[in-house]
C-alpha positions as CSV (number, residue, x, y, z in Angstrom):
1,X,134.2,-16.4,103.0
2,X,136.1,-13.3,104.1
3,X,133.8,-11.3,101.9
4,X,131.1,-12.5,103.2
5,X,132.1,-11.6,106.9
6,X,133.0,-8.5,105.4
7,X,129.8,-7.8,104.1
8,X,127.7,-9.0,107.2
9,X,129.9,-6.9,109.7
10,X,129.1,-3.8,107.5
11,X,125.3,-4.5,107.4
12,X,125.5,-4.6,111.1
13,X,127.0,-1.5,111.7
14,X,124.4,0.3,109.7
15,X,122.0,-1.3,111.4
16,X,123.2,0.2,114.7
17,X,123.7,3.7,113.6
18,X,120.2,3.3,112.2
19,X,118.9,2.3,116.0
20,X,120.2,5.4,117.5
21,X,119.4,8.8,115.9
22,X,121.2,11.6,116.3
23,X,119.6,14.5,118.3
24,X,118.7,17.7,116.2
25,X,119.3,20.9,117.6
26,X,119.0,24.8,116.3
27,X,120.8,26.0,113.7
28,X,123.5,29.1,114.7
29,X,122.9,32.9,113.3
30,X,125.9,33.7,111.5
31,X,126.3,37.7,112.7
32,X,127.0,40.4,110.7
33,X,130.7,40.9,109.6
34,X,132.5,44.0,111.8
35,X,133.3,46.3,108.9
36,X,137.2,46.7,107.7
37,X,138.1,49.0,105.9
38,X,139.7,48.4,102.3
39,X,143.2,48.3,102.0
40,X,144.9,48.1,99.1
41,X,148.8,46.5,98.8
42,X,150.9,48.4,96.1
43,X,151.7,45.9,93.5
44,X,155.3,45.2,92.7
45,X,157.0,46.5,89.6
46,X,158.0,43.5,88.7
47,X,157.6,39.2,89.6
48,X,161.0,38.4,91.3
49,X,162.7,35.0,91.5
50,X,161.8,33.2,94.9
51,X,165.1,31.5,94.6
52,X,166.8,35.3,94.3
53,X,164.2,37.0,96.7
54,X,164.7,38.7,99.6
55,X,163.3,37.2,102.2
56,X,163.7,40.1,105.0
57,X,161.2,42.0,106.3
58,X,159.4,44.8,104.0
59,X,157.6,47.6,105.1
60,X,154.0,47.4,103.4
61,X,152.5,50.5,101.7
62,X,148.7,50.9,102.4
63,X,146.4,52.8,100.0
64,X,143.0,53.8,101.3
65,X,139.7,53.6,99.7
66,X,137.3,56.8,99.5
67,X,133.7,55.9,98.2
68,X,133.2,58.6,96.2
69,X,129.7,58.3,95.9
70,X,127.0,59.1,98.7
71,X,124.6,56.9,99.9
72,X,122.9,57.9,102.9
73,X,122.8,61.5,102.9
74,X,120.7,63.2,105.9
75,X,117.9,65.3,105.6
76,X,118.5,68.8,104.2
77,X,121.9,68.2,102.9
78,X,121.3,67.2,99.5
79,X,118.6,70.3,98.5
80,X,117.1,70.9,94.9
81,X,119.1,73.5,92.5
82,X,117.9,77.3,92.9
83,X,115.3,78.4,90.1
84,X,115.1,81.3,88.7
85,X,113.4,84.3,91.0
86,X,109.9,85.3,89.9
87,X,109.3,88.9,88.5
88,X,107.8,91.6,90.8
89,X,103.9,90.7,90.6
90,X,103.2,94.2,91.1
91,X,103.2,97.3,89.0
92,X,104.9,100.0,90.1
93,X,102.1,102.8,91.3
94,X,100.9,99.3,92.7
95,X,103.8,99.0,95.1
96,X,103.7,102.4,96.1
97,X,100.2,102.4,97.1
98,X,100.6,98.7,99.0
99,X,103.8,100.3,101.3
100,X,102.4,103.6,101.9
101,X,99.2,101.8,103.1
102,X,101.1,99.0,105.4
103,X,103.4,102.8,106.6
104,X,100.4,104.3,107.8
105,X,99.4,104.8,111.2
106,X,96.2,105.6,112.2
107,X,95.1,106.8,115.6
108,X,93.8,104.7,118.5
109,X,91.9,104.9,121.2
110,X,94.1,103.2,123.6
111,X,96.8,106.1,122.6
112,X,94.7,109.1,123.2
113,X,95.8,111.5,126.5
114,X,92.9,112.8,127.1
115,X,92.2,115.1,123.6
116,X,95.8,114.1,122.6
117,X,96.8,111.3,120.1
118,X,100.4,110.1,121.3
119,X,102.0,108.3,118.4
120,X,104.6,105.8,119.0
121,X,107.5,107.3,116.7
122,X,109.0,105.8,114.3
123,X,111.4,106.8,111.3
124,X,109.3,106.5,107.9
125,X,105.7,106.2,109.1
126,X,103.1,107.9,107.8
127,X,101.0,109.8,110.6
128,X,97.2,110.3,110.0
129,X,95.6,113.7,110.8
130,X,91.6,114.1,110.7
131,X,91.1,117.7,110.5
132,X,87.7,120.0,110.0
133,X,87.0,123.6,108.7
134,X,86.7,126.0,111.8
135,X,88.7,123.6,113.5
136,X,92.1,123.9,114.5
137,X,94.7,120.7,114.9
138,X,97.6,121.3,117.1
139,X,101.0,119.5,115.9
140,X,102.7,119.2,119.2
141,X,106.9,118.5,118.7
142,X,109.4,117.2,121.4
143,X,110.5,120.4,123.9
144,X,113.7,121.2,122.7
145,X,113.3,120.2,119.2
146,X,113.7,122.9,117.3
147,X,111.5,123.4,114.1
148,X,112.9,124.0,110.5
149,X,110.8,123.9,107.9
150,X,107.0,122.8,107.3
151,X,106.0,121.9,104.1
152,X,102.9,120.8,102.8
153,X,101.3,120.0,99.4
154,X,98.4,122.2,99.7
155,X,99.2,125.3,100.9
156,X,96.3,127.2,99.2
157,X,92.8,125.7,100.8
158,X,94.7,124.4,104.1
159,X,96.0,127.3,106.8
160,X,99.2,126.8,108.6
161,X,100.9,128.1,111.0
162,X,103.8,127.7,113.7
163,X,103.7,129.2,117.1
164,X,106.2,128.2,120.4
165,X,104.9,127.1,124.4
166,X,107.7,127.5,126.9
167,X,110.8,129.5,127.5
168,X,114.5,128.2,127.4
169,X,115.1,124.6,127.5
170,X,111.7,123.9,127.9
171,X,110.3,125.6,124.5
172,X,108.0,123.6,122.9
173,X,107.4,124.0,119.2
174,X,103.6,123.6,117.8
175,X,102.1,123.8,114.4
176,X,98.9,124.7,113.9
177,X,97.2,123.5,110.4
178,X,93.2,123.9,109.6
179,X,91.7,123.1,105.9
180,X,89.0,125.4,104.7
181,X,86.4,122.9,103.5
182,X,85.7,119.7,104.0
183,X,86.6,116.2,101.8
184,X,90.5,118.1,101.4
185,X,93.9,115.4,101.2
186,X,97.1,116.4,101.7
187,X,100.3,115.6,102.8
188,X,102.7,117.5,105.5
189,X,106.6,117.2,105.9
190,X,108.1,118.7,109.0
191,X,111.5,119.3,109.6
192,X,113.5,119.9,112.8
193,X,116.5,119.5,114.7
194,X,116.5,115.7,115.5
195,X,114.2,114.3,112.9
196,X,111.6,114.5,110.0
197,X,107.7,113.6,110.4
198,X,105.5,112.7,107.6
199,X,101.8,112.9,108.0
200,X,98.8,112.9,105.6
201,X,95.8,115.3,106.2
202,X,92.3,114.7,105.7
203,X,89.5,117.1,106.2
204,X,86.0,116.3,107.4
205,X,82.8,117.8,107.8
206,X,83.4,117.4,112.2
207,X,85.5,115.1,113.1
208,X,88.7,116.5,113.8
209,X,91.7,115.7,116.3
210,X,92.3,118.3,118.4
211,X,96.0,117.5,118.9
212,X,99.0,115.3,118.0
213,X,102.0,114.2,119.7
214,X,104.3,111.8,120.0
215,X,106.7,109.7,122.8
216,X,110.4,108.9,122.0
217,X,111.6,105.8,123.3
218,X,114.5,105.4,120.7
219,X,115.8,109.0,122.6
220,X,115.2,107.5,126.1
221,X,117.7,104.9,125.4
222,X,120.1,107.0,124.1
223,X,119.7,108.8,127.0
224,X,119.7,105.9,129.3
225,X,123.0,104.6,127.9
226,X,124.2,108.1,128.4
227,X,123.8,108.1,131.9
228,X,124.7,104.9,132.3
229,X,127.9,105.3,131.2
230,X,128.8,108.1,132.9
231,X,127.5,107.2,136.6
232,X,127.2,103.5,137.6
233,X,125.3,105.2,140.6
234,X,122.4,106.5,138.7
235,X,121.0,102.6,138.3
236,X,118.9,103.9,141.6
237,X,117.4,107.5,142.2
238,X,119.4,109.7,144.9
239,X,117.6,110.7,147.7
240,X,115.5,107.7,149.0
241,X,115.3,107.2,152.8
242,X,114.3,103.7,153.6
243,X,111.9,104.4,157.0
244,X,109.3,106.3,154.2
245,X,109.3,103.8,151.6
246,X,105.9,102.2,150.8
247,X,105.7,99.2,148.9
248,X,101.4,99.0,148.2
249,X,100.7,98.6,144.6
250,X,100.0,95.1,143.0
251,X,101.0,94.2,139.4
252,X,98.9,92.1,136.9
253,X,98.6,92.3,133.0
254,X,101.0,91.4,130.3
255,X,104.8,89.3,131.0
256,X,106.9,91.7,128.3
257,X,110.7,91.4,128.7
258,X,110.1,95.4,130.5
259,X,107.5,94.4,133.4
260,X,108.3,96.3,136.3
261,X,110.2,94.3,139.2
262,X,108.5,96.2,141.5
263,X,106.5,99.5,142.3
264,X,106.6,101.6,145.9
265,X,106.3,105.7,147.1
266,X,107.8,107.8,149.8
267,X,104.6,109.3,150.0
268,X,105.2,112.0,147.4
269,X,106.2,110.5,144.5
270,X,105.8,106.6,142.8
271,X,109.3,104.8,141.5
272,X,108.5,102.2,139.1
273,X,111.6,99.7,138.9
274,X,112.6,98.1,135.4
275,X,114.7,95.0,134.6
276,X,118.2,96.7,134.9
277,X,118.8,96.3,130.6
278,X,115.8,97.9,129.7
279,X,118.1,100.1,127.0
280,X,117.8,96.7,125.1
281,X,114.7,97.6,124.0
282,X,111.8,99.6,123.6
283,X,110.5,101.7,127.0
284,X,106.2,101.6,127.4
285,X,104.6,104.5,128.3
286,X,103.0,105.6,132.1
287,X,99.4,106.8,131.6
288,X,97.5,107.6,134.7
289,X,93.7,106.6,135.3
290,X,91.4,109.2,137.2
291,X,88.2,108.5,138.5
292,X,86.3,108.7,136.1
293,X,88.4,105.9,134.1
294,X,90.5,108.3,131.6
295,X,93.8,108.9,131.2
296,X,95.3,111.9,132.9
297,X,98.4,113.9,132.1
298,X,101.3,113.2,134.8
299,X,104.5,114.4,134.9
300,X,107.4,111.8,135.0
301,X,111.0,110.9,134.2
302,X,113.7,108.3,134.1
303,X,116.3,107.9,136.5
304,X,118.3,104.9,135.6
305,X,116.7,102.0,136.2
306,X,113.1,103.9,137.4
307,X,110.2,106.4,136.4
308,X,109.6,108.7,138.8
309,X,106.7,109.8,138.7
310,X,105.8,113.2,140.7
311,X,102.8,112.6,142.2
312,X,100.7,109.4,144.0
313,X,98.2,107.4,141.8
314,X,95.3,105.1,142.3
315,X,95.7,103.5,139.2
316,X,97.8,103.7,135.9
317,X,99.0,101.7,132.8
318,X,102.3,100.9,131.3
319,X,101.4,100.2,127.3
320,X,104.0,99.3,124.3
321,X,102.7,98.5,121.0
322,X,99.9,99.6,118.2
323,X,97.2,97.2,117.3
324,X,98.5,94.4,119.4
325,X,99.6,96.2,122.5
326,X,101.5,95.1,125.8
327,X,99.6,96.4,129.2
328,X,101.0,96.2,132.8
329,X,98.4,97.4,134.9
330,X,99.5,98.8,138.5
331,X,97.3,99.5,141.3
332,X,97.4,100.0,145.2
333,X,96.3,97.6,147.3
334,X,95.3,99.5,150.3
335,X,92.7,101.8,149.3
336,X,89.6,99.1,150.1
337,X,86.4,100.5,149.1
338,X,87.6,103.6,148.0
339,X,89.7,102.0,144.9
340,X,88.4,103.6,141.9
């Protein structure tokens, strides 16, 4: 009989758990285990006796894990092993044709002063010179510079000849050259005081350059620096007065790192103001427009931070550069009608 109760009060319990489910509810998401670094305990040299252990405090030595492998290296750092370098594709008379081709220097319209071709100058170039019989070509050098030797490869069908403009400081040397038929090559290597110029002379049936100089800007810095570090004060020209100063000429063009800041006159002469580091690079050069839409020759210097130019102008053009040239245009703005 006591089993029997047993048994029955059993079956009834079921049967209530059975009436009232339990309520299911969303399972947890375990997160991700905060990283630990491995440690390492030093093993002991040998087991020891618990019953003959000492049970004080021990300090615990550490040893750190290093991966020695890498897994997730960024981009760039892991880069493939250098081959071996390629043999020069070219053959040598090749390569000498190839850089005297990228050294020349040909002329260009937007360098021409009236009948003369300004050349930018530049240490290893190789000028070009169209020359025709009858004709004479006038090699026009830096005044001051004072000539050394003139050498060409040709001296037999082309003429030359030297001959000096101006007295004292001011001399200018000039070397006159003229072939004595047409369809001639040569080359010419002149020789002076301050530098060496290489040009290459081709004669024509007419066309001819009439004359050929060049602009310095490597000796305006040096001259720049000069002066700047002998007089802070020569930043600004001496001389202005304030009450005459006329600030009418606009400014468009080109943004080069040597755009004037700003251009005015004193009613005799223009002052063009550059950045005040303009020894940091290259300096353009001033060509004045006329009338008739040429350039014209016009005196003008540096003082410090300014060209001063010695005369007024309608119009002119600050240019830097060969084929791809930088252009600041300046003009004044209160001439109306009458701006050319």
């Amino acid at each position: 009989m006591k089993r029997l109760a047993l048994i029955l009060l059993a079956s009834t319990a079921l049967t209530a758990c059975e009436s009232f489910p339990t309520a299911v509810g969303p399972d947890i998401t375990l997160d991700e285990p905060d990283y630990v670094e491995d440690l390492y305990l030093a093993p002991y040299a040998e087991e020891i006796n618990i019953a003959d252990a000492d049970l004080s405090p021990m300090p615990v030595a550490y040893r750190t894990y290093t991966p020695t492998r890498v897994t997730g290296a960024m981009p760039g750092q892991l880069k493939p092993m250098p081959t071996e370098a390629d043999g020069p594709s070219l053959q040598p008379y090749q390569a000498i044709e190839t850089a005297n081709g990228k050294a020349a220097v040909e002329p260009s319209l937007d360098n021409y002063m009236n009948a003369i071709q300004v050349y930018p100058y530049s240490v290893g170039a190789l000028y070009q010179v169209y020359c025709a019989p009858e004709q004479v070509t006038d090699i026009v050098l830096q005044p001051g510079e004072e000539l050394v030797s003139v050498s060409a490869g040709d001296t037999v069908r082309w003429v030359l000849g030297d001959t000096v403009s101006g007295t004292g400081t001011d001399a200018q040397a000039h070397i006159l050259i003229k072939p004595t038929q047409a369809g001639l090559k040569t080359n010419l290597i002149i020789t002076t005081s301050l530098r060496a110029y290489h040009l290459e002379l081709r004669a024509f049936e007419e066309t001819y350059m009439a004359a050929v100089s060049w602009r310095y800007a490597d000796q305006q810095l040096v001259t720049r620096v000069a002066r700047s570090g002998a007089v802070s004060a020569s930043a600004s020209p001496a001389g202005l007065q304030l009450d005459r100063l006329k600030f009418r000429y606009d400014m468009d063009g080109d943004f080069p790192h040597w755009r004037p800041d700003r251009v005015f006159d004193d009613g005799r002469k223009v002052y063009i103001q550059f950045p005040a580091r303009l020894d940091q690079g290259e300096a353009p050069a001033l060509f004045v427009i006329g009338r008739d839409g040429k350039s014209q020759l016009v005196n003008y210097r540096m003082s410090g931070d300014y060209y001063v130019v010695d005369r007024l102008f309608a119009r002119a053009e600050l240019r830097l550069g060969e084929k791809r040239q930088d252009v600041v245009r300046i003009a004044r703005n209160d001439l109306g009608s009458a701006q050319p």
